[in-house]
C-alpha positions as CSV (number, residue, x, y, z in Angstrom):
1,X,-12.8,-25.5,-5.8
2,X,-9.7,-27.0,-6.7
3,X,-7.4,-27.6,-3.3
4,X,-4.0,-27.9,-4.4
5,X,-4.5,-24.9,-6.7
6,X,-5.5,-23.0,-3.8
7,X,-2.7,-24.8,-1.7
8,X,-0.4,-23.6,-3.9
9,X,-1.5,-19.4,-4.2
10,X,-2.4,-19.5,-0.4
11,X,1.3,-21.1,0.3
12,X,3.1,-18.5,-1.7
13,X,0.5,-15.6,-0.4
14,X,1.8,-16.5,3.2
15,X,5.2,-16.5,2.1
16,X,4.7,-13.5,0.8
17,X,4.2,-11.3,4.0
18,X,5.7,-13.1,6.2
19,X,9.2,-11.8,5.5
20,X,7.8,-8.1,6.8
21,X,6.3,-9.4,10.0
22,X,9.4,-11.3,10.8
23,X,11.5,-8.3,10.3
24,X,9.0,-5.7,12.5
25,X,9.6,-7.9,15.5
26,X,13.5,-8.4,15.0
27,X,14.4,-4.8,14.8
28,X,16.4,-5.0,18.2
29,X,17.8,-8.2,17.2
30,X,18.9,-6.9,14.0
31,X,20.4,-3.6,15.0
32,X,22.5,-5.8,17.6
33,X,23.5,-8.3,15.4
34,X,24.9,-6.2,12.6
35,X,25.8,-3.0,15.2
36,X,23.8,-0.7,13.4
37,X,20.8,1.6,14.2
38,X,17.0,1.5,14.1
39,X,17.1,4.2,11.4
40,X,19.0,1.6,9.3
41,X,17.1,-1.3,9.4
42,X,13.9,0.7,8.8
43,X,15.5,1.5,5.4
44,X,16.0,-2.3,4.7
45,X,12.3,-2.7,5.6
46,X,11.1,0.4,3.5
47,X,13.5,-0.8,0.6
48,X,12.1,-4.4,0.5
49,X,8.8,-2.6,0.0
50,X,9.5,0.3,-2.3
51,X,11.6,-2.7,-4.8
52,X,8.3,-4.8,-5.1
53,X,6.2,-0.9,-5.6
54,X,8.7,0.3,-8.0
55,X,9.0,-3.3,-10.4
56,X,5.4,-4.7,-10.0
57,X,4.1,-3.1,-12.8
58,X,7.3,-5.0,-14.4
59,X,6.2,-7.5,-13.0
60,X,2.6,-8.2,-14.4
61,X,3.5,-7.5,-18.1
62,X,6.1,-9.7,-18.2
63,X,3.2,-12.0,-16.5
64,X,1.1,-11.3,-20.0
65,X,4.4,-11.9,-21.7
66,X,5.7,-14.9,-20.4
67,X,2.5,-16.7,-18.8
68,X,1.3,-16.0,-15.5
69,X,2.0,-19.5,-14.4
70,X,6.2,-19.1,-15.7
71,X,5.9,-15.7,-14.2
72,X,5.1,-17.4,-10.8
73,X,7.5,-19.7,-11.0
74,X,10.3,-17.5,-11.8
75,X,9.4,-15.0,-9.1
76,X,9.9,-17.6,-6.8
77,X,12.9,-18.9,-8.0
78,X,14.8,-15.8,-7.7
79,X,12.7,-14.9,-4.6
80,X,14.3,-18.5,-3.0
81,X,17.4,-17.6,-3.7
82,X,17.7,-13.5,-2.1
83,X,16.2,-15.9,0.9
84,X,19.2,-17.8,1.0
85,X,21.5,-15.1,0.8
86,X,19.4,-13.3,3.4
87,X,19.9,-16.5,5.7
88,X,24.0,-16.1,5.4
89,X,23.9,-12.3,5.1
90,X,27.4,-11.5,7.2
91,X,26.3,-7.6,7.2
92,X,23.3,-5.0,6.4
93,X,24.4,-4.3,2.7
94,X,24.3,-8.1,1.8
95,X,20.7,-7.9,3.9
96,X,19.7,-5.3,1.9
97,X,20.9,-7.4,-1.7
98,X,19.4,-10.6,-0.6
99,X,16.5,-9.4,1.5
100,X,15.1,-6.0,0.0
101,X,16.7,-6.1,-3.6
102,X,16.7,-10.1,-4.6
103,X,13.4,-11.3,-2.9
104,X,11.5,-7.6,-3.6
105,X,12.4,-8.5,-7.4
106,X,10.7,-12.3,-7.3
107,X,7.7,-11.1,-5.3
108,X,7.3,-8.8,-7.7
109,X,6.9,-11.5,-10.6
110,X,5.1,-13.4,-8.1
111,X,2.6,-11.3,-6.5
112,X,0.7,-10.0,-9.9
113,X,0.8,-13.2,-11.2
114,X,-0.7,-14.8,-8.1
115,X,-3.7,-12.6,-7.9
116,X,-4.3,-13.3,-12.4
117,X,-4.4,-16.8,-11.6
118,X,-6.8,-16.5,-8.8
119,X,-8.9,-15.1,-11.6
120,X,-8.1,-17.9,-14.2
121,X,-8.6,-20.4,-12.3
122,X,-11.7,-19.5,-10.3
123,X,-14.8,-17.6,-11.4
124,X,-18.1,-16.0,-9.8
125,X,-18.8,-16.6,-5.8
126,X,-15.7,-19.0,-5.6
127,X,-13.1,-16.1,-7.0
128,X,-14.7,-14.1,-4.4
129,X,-14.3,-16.8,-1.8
130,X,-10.2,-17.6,-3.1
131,X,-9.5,-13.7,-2.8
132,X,-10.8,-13.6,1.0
133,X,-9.0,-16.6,1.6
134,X,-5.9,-15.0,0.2
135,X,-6.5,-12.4,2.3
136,X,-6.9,-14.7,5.4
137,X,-3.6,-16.4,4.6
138,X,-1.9,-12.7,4.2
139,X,-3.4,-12.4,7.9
140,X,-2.4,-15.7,8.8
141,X,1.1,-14.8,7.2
142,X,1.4,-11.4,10.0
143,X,-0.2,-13.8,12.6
144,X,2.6,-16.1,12.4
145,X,5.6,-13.8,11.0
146,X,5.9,-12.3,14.3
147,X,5.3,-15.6,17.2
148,X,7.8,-17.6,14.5
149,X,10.3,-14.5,13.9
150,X,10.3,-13.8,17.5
151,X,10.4,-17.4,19.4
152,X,13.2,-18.2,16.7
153,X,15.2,-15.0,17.2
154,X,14.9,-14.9,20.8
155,X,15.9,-18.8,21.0
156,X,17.8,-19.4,18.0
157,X,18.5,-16.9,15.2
158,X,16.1,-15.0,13.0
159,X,17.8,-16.4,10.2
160,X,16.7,-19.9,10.1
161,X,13.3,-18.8,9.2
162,X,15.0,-17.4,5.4
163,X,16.1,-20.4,5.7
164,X,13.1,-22.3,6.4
165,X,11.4,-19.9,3.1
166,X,13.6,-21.7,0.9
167,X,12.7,-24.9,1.3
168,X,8.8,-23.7,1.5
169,X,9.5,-21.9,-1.9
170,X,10.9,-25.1,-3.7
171,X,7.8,-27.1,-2.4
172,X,5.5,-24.7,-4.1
173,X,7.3,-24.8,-7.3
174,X,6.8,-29.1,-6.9
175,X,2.9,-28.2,-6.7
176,X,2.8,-25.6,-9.2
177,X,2.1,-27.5,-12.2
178,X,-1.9,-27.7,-11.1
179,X,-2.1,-23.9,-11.8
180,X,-4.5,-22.9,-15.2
181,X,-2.5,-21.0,-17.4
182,X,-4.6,-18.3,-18.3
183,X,-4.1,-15.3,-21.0
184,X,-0.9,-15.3,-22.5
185,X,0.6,-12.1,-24.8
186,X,3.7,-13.2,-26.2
187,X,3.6,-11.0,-29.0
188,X,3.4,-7.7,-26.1
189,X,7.0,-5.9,-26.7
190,X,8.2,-4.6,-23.2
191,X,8.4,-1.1,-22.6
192,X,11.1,-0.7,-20.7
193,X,11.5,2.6,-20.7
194,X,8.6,3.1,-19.0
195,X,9.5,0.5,-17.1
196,X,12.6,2.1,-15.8
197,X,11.0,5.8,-15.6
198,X,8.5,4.1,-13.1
199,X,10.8,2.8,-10.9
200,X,13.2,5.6,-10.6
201,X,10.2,8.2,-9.4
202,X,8.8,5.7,-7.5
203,X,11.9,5.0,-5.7
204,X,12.8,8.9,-5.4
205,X,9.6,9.5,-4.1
206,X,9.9,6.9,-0.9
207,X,13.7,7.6,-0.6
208,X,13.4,11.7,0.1
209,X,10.0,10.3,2.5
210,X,12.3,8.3,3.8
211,X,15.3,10.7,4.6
212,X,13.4,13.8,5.4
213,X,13.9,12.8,9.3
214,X,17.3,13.0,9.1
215,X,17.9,16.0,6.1
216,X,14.7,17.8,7.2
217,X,11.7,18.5,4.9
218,X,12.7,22.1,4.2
219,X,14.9,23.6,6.7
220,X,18.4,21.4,6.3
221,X,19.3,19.5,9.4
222,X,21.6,17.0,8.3
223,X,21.0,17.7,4.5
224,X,24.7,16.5,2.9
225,X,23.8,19.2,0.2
226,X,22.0,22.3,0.8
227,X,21.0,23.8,-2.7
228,X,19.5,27.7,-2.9
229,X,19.6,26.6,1.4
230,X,16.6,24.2,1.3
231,X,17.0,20.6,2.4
232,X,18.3,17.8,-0.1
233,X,14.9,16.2,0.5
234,X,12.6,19.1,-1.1
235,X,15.2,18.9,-4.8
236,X,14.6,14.4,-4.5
237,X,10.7,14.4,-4.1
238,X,10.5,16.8,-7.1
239,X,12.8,15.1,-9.5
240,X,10.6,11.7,-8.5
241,X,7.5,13.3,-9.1
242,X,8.6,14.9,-12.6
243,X,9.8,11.3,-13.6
244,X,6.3,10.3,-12.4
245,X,4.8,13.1,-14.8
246,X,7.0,11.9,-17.4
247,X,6.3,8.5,-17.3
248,X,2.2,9.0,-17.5
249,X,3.1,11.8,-20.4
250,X,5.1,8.4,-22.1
251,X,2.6,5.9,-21.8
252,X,0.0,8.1,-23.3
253,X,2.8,8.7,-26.1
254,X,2.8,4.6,-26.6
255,X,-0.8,4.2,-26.4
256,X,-1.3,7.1,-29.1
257,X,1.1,5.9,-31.4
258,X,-0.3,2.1,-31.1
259,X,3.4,0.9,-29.0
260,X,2.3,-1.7,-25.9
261,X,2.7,1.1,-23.1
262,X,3.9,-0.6,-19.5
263,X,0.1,0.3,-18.3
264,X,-3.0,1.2,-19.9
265,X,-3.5,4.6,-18.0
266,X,-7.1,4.3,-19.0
267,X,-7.6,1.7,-16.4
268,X,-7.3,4.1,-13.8
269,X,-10.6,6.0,-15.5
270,X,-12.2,2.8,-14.1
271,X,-13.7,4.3,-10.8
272,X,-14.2,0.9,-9.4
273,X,-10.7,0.2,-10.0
274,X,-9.1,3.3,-9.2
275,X,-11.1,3.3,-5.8
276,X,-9.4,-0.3,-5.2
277,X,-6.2,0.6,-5.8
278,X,-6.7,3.7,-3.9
279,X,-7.6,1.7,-0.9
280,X,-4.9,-0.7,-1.0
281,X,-2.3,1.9,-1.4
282,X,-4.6,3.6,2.5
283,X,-4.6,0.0,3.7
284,X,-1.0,-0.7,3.6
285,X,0.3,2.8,4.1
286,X,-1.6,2.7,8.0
287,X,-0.8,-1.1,8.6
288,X,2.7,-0.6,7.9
289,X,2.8,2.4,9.4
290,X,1.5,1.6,12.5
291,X,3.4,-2.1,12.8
292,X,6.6,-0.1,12.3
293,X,5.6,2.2,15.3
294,X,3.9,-0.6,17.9
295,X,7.0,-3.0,17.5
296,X,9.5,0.2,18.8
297,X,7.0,0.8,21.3
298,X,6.9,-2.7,22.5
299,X,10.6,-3.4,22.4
300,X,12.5,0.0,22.8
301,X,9.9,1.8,25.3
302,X,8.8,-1.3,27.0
303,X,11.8,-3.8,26.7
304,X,10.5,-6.8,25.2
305,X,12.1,-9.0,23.2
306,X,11.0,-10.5,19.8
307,X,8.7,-13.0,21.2
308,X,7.2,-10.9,23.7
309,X,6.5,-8.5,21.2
310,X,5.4,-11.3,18.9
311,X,3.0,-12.3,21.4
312,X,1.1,-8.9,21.8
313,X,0.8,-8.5,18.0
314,X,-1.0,-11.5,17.5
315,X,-4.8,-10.2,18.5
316,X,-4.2,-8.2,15.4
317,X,-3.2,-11.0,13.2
318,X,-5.6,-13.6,14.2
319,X,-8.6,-11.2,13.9
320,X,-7.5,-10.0,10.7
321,X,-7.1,-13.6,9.8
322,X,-10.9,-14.9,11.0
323,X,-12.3,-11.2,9.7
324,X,-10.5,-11.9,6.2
325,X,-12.1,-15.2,5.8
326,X,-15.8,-13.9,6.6
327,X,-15.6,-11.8,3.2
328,X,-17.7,-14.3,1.2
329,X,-20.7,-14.5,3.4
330,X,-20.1,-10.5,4.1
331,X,-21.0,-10.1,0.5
332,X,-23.9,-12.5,0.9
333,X,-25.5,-9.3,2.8
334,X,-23.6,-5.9,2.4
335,X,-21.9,-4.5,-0.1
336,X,-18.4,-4.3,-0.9
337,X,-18.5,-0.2,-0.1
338,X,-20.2,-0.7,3.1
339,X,-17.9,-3.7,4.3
340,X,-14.8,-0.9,3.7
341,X,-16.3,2.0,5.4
342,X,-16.8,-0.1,8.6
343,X,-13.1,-1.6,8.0
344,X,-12.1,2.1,7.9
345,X,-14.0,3.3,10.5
346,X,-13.2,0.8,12.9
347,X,-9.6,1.3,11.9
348,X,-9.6,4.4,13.0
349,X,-11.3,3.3,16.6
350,X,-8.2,1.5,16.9
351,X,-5.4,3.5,16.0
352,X,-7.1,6.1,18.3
353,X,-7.5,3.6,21.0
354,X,-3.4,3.2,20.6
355,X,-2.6,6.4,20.4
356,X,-4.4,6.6,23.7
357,X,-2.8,3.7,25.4
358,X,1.3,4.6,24.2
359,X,2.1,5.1,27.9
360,X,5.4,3.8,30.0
361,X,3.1,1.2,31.8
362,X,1.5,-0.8,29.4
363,X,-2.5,-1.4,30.0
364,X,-1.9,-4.9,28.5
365,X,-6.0,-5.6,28.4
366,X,-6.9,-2.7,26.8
367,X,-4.1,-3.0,24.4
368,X,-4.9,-6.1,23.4
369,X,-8.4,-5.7,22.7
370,X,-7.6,-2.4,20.8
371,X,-4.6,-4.5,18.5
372,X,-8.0,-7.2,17.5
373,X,-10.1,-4.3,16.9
374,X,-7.1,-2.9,14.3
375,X,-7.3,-6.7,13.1
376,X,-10.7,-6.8,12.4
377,X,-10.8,-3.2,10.6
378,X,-7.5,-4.3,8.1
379,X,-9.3,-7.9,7.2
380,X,-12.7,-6.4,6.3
381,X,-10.7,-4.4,3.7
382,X,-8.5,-7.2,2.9
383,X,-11.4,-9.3,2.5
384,X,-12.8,-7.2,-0.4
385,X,-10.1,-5.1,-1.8
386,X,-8.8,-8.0,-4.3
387,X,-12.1,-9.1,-5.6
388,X,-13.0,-5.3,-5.9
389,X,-9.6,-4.6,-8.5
390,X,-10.3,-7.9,-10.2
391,X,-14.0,-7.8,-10.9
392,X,-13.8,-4.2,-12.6
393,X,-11.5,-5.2,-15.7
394,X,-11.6,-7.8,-18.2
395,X,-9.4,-11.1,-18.0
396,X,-6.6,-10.1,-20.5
397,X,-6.1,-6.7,-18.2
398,X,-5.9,-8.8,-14.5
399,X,-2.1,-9.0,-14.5
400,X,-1.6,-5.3,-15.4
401,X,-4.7,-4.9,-12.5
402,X,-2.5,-7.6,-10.6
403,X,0.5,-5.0,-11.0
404,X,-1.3,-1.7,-10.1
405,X,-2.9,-3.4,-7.0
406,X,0.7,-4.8,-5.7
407,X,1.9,-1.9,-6.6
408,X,-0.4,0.8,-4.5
409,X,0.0,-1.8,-2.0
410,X,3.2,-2.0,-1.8
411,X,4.0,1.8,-2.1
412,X,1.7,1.7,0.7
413,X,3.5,-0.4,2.8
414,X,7.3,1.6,2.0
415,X,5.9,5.1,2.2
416,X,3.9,4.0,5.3
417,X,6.9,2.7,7.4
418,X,9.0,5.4,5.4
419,X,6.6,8.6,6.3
420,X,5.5,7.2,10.0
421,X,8.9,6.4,10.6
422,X,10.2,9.8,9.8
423,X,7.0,11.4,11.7
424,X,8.3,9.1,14.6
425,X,11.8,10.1,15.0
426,X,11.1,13.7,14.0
427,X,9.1,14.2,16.6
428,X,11.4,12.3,18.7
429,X,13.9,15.1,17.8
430,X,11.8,18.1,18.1
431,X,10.1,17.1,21.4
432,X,12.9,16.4,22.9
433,X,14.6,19.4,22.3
434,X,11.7,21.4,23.7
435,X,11.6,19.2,26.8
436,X,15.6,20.2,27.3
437,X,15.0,24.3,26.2
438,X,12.0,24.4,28.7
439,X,13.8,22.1,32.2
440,X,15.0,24.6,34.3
441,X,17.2,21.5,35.9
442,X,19.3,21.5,32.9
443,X,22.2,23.8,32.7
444,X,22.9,25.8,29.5
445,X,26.2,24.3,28.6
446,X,23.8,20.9,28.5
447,X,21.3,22.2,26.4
448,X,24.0,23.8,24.3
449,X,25.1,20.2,23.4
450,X,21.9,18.6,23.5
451,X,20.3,20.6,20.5
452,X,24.0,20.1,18.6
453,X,23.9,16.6,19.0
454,X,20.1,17.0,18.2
455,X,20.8,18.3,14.7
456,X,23.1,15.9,13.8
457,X,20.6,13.0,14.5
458,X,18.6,11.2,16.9
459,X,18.4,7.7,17.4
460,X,15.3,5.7,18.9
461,X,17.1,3.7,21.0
462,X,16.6,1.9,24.9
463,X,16.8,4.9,27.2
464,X,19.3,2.7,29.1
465,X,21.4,3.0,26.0
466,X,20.8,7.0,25.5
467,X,22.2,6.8,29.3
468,X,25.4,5.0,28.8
469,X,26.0,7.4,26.0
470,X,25.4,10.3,28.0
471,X,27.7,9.9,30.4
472,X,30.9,8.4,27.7
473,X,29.9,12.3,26.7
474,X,30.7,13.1,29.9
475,X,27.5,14.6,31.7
476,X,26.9,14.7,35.1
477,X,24.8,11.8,37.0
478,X,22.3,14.6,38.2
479,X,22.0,15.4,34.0
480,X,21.9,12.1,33.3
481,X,18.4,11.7,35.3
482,X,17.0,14.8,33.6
483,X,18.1,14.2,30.1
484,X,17.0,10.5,30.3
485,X,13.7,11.4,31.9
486,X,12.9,13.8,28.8
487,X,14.1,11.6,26.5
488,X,11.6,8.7,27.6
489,X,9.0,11.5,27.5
490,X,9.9,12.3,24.2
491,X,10.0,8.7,23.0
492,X,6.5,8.4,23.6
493,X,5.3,11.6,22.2
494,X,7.2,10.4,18.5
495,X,5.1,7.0,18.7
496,X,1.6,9.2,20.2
497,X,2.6,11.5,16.7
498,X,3.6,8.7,14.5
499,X,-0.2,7.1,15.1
500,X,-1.9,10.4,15.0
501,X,-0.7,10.8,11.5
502,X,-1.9,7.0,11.1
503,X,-5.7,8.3,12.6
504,X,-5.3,11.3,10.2
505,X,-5.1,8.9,6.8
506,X,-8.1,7.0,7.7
507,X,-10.0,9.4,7.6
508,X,-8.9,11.0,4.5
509,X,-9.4,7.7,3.3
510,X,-13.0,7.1,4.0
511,X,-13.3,10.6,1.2
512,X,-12.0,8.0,-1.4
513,X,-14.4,5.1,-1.1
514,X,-17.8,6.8,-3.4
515,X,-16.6,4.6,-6.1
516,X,-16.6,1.2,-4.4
517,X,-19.7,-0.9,-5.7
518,X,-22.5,-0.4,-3.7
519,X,-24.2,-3.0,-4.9
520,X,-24.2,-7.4,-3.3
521,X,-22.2,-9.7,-4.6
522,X,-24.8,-11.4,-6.7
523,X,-25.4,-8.0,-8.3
524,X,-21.9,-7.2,-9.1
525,X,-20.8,-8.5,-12.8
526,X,-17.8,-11.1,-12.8
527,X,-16.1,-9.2,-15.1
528,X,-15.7,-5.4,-16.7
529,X,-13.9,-4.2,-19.4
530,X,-11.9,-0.8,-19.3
531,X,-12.3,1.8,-21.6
């Protein structure tokens, strides 16, 4: 195997995800830093995700276009410089450019490209072995994000490690030149209608997910528009998913009348391929989901700060790390459908385990052990997921494989912190609300101004913080008690809700898996051609 090839894709596959992790355990920090809420930075985190899902198609073409390898280094280029602005960002909107917008639009030439080179440059049992380590690395990556990210925002500032990703990105572009070219389509005209089609629905899509806790999925709550009297968010999903509709209805129009379409839709006839993608777009949607939820549990509920809650995330990381990296000789033995259905299954164990455990006094042993039992699950998917996409098409289709993959994996990852997140603060709102209609201790002029406050938002925020504001609105000490002691109460049934939901999606997901290969690696052909 050639090292500083692998150097080079592992160093920009940790760079990758470790923006993410950083951010999950910095939420506090960041809300206090720019004076804004929890709601808002989850958008910047669902943004950075849903940029990358909505341009990695993009992305990979222009990969066939341009080269893989010029593709790579592009993406990083640009992604170096949304780090820098990120580092300097004075408030959330620049965050937002430099963070979600700039650096989701370079890892989305980057990522594609990275996984097509893996490919080009490695073939049989070592492609299998680079694509495990890849996955390691991306475990490695959420190992570190959050004991860096949280040692340097609790002693210094989270923004030296943007910093730090800039000089990390200009070292990879200095050892870049040992990467293997690989297929190269100049003559492929861009569609970029499709293109922009794709983007739009996909980003309509996540957005209404992503609002529906604050406008309400049906019934309006804080809808700004309230057409035929049904929440803005019902009229936003639609017009993404008839963009979607229209976009598949266009690339079958460019494959019919011989035009380059964006994607081959005929990939996704594949079932090997469709099954992968189907299971990244599961993997991320729950990891995401549930690392959006277990950091607000950890610092809001429990009051730890970014390296505490660093510290108690890393059983997951490591064991998805050392999990990842056992792929190889996994395959030696099982097959690739086996090794998920195990990953899923003890997924599942452990999102049930922390359902379980969400309590005001934290059971640090048992919540330990159940965060390296959600570790282990995620890295014996990650371990096989990538060699799974790869190995069912043909080497001129990886980078448009490359895009679909990144792209199911990143929709994953926005429409998991997106749709957990608005489960999470939903409930927030409704529990609450039945806590305060059902206290006999609380008056009716207080309920009275708890639901209208209620229906113009809730925030998940310190309950030491929901009591300062209760009393600037004037309530009573005795309310105060009451009101904060349902509100805690209510915190925890959102996050008990939020990871329910989580539970729920595993095991839908297991219903997708038939079309894995069932077969061991040895038996499993290096390549496959679409039809």
């Amino acid at each position: 195997m050639n090292r500083r090839v692998l150097l080079v894709l592992c160093l920009a596959q940790f760079l990758m995800v470790l923006d993410s992790a950083v951010m999950n355990v910095s939420i506090s920090q960041l809300v206090e830093d720019f004076d804004t809420s929890v709601t808002t930075i989850q958008l910047a985190i669902t943004f950075y995700s849903l940029v990358m899902a909505a341009f990695m198609i993009t992305g990979g073409k222009l990969g066939d276009r341009w080269g893989r390898k010029t593709a790579f280094r592009t993406g990083l280029f640009i992604y170096a410089i949304g780090s820098g602005i990120t580092a300097i960002a004075p408030n959330v909107g620049i965050l937002i450019l430099g963070w979600s917008v700039i650096e989701g639009i370079g890892a989305a030439l980057v990522m594609p490209a990275m996984v097509a080179l893996v490919a080009s440059n490695f073939s049989g049992e070592k492609r299998a072995a680079a694509y495990g380590l890849l996955g390691g690395v991306a475990g490695a990556g959420i190992a570190v994000g959050p004991i860096l990210g949280g040692w340097v925002t609790t002693n210094l500032t989270w923004r030296l490690v943007f910093a730090g990703e800039v000089v990390v990105a200009a070292f990879i572009l200095l050892l870049s030149g040992a990467l293997v070219e690989g297929v190269k389509k100049a003559e492929a005209k861009m569609d970029w209608l499709g293109s922009a089609l794709s983007a739009v629905g996909l980003g309509l899509v996540v957005f209404a997910v992503l609002q529906s806790s604050a406008w309400g999925w049906f019934v309006p709550k804080n809808s700004p528009i309230e057409p035929f009297g049904l929440s803005l968010t019902v009229f936003v999903l639609l017009a993404g998913i008839v963009l979607l509709l229209l976009f598949a209805r266009w690339q079958r129009f460019c494959e019919d009348s011989r035009r380059e379409p964006l994607i081959h839709l005929a990939m996704l006839k594949v079932p090997q391929l469709r099954a992968g993608v189907v299971m990244f777009l599961s993997q991320n949607t729950i990891l995401m989901g549930v690392f959006f939820a277990i950091p607000l549990y950890l610092q809001v509920v429990q009051g730890f700060n970014a390296l505490e809650t660093g510290l108690r995330m890393l059983p997951v990381s490591v064991a998805l790390f050392l999990t990842s990296m056992s792929g190889p000789a996994l395959l030696r033995r099982y097959s690739p459908r086996l090794i998920v259905r195990s990953g899923l299954i003890i997924l599942g164990f452990a999102t049930v385990a922390l359902l379980a455990l969400i309590d005001p006094n934290i059971a640090n042993a048992k919540f330990l052990t159940a965060m390296a039992f959600l570790g282990i699950g995620i890295g014996l998917l990650a371990s096989q997921l990538g060699n799974i996409v790869q190995s069912a098409v043909n080497e001129e289709q990886r980078s448009e494989a490359g895009g679909l993959q990144f792209t199911a994996q990143q929709l994953g990852a926005s429409i998991g912190t997106a749709l957990i997140g608005a489960v999470v603060i939903g409930s927030l709102a409704t529990s609450l609300l039945n806590l305060v209609q059902n206290d006999p201790a609380i008056s009716d002029a207080v309920r009275q101004q708890v639901g209208i406050q209620i229906e113009s938002g809730v925030s998940f925020v310190p309950v030491s913080e929901a009591e300062t504001a209760m009393r600037q609105a004037g309530l009573s000490e005795s309310d105060v008690t009451k009101l904060s002691r349902d509100y805690a109460d209510a915190q925890l049934q959102g996050l008990r809700t939020g990871l329910f939901l989580a539970a729920v999606i595993v095991i839908i997901s297991l219903f997708f898996t038939k079309d894995l290969p069932k077969r061991k690696f040895g038996e499993i052909p290096a390549t496959a051609s679409v039809p």
